[in-house]
Rosetta silent file (secondary structure, phi, psi, omega in degrees, C-alpha in Angstrom):
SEQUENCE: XXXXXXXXXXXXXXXXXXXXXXXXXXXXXXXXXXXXXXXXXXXXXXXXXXXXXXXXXXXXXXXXXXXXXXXXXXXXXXXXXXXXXXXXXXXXXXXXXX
SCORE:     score description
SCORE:     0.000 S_00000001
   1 L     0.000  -16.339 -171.028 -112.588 -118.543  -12.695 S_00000001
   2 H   -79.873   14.511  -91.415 -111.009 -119.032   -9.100 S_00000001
   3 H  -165.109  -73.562  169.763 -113.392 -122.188   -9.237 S_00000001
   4 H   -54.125  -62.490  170.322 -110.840 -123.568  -12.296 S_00000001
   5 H    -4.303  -73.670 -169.571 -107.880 -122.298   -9.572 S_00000001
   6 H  -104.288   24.402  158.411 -108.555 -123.783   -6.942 S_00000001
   7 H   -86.902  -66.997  175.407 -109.018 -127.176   -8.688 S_00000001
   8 H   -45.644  -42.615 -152.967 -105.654 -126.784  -10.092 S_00000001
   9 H   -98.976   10.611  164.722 -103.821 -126.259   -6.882 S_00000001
  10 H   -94.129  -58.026 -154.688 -106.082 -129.143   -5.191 S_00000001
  11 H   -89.534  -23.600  163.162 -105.365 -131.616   -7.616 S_00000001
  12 H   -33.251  -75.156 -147.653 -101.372 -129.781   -7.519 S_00000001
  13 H   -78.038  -38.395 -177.695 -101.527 -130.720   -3.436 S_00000001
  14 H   -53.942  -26.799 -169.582 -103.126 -134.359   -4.017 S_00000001
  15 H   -73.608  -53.786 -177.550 -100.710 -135.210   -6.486 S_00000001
  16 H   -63.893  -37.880  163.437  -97.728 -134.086   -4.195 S_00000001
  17 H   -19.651  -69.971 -174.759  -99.341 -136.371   -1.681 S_00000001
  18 H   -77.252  -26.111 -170.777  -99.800 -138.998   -3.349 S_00000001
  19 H   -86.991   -5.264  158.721  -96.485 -138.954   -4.960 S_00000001
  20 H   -84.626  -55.916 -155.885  -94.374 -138.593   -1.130 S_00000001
  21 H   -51.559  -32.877 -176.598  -96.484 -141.656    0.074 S_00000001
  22 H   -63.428  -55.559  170.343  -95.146 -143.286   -3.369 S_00000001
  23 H   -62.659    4.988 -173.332  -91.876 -142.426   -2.347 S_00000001
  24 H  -101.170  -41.064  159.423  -91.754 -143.800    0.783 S_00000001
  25 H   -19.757  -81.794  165.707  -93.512 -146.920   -0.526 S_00000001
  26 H   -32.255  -17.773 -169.723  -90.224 -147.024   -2.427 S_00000001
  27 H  -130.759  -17.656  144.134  -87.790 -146.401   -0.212 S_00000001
  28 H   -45.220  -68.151 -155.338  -89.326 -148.935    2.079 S_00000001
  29 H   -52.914  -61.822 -176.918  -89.291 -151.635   -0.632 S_00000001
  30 H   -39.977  -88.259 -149.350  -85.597 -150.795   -1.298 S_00000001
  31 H   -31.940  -73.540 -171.669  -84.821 -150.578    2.141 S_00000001
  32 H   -69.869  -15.495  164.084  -86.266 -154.216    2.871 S_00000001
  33 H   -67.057  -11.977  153.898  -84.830 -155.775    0.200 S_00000001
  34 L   -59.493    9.168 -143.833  -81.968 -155.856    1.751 S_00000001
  35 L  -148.593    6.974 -172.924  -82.578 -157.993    4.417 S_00000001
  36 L    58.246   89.821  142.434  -84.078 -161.092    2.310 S_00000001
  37 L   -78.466 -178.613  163.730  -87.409 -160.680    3.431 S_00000001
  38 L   -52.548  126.498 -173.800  -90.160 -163.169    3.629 S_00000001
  39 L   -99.443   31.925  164.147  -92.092 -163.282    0.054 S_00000001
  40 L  -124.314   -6.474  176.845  -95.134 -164.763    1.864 S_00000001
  41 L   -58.761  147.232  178.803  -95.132 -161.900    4.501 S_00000001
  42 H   -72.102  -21.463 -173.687  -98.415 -159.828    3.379 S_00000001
  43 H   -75.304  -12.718  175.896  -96.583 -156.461    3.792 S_00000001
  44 H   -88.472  -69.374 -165.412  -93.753 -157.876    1.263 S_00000001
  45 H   -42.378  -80.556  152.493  -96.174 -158.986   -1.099 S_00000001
  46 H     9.730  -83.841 -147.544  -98.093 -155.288   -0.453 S_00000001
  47 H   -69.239  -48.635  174.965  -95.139 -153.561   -1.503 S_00000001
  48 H   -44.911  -62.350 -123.580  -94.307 -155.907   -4.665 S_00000001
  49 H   -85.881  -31.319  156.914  -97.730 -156.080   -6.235 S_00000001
  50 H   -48.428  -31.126 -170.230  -97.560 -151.574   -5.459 S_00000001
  51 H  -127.105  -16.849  166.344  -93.984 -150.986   -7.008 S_00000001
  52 H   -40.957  -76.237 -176.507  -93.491 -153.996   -9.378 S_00000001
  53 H   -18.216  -55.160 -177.366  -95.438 -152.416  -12.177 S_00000001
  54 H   -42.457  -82.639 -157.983  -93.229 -149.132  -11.840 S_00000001
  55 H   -38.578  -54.247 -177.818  -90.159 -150.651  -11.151 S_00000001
  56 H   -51.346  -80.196 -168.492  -90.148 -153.534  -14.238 S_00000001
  57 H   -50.486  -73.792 -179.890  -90.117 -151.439  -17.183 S_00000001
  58 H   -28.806  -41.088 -174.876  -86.767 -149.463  -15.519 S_00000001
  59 H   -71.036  -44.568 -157.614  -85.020 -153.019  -14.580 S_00000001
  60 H   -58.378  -40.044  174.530  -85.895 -154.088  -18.507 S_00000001
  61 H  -118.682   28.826  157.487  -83.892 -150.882  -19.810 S_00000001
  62 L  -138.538   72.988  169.206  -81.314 -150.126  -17.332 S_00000001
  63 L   -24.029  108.201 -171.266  -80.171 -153.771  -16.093 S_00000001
  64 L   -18.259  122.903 -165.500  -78.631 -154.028  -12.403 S_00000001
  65 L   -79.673   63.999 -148.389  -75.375 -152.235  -12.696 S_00000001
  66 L    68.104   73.333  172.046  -72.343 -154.447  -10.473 S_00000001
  67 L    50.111  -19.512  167.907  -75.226 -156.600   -9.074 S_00000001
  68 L   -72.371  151.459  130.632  -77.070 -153.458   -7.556 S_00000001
  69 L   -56.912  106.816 -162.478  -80.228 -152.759   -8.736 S_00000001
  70 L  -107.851    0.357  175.117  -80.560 -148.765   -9.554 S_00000001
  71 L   -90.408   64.172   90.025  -84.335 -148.567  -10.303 S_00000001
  72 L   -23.908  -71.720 -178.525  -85.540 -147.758   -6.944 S_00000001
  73 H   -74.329  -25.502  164.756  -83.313 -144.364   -7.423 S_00000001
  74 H   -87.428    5.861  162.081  -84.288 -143.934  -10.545 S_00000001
  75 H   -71.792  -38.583  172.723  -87.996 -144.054   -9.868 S_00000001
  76 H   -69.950  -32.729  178.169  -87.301 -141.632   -6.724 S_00000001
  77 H   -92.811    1.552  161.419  -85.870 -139.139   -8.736 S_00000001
  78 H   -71.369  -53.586 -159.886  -88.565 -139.506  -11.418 S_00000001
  79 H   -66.174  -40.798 -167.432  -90.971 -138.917   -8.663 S_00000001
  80 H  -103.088   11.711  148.539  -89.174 -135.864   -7.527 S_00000001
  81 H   -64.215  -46.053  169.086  -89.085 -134.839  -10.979 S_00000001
  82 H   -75.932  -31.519 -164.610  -92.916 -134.747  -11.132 S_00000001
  83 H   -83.887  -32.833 -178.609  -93.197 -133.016   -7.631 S_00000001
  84 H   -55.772  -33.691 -157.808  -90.604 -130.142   -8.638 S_00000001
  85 H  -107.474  -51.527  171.838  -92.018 -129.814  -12.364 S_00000001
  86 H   -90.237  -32.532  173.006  -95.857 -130.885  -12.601 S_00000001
  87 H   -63.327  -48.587 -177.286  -97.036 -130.449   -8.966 S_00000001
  88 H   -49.938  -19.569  120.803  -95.400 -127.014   -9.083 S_00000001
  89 H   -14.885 -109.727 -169.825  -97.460 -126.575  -12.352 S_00000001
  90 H   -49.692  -46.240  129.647 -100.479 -127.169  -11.626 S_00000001
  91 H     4.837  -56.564  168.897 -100.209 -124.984   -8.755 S_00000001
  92 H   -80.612  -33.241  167.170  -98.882 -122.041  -10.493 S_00000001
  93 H   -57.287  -39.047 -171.505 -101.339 -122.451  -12.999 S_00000001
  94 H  -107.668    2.337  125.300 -104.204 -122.481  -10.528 S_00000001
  95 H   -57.090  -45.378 -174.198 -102.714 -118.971   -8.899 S_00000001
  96 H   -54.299  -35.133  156.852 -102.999 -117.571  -12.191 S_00000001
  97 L   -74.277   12.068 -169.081 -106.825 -117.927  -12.260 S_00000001
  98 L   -93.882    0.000    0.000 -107.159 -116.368   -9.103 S_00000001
């Protein structure tokens, strides 16, 4: 059974991986949108065609608030909803077979 474990708490640490790198991804994009960039730079482009997807469905049902945009934060604190609640899961879960 530690076999099932230590699967959970492996796919537990990939997920929290993958899901800081998302957030930085994110807090980049934000970051540079401030600043006009170039939409033919590739690293602009990079970051749309990575955070659009996300990003869309949140602008369609909470519409920029005074001209800001807020889904950026609310995608970061969705993200650091899944690392507190599902990495920390899977994790605990895959101590339990051990």
């Amino acid at each position: 059974m530690f076999v099932i474990g230590n699967l959970f708490i492996a796919t537990g640490q990939l997920l929290s991986m993958v899901l800081t790198i998302y957030l930085w991804v994110v807090i980049i994009r934000a970051l540079i949108s401030w600043v006009n960039p170039d939409p033919y730079n590739p690293i602009v482009q990079f970051l749309h065609r990575i955070t659009d997807p996300v990003l869309y469905p949140i602008q369609r049902a909470i519409p920029p608030f005074g001209g800001m945009d807020l889904s950026p934060l609310i995608l970061i604190l969705g993200i650091y909803f899944l690392q507190s609640f599902l990495v920390t899961t899977l994790i605990q879960l895959g101590q339990a077979f051990h």
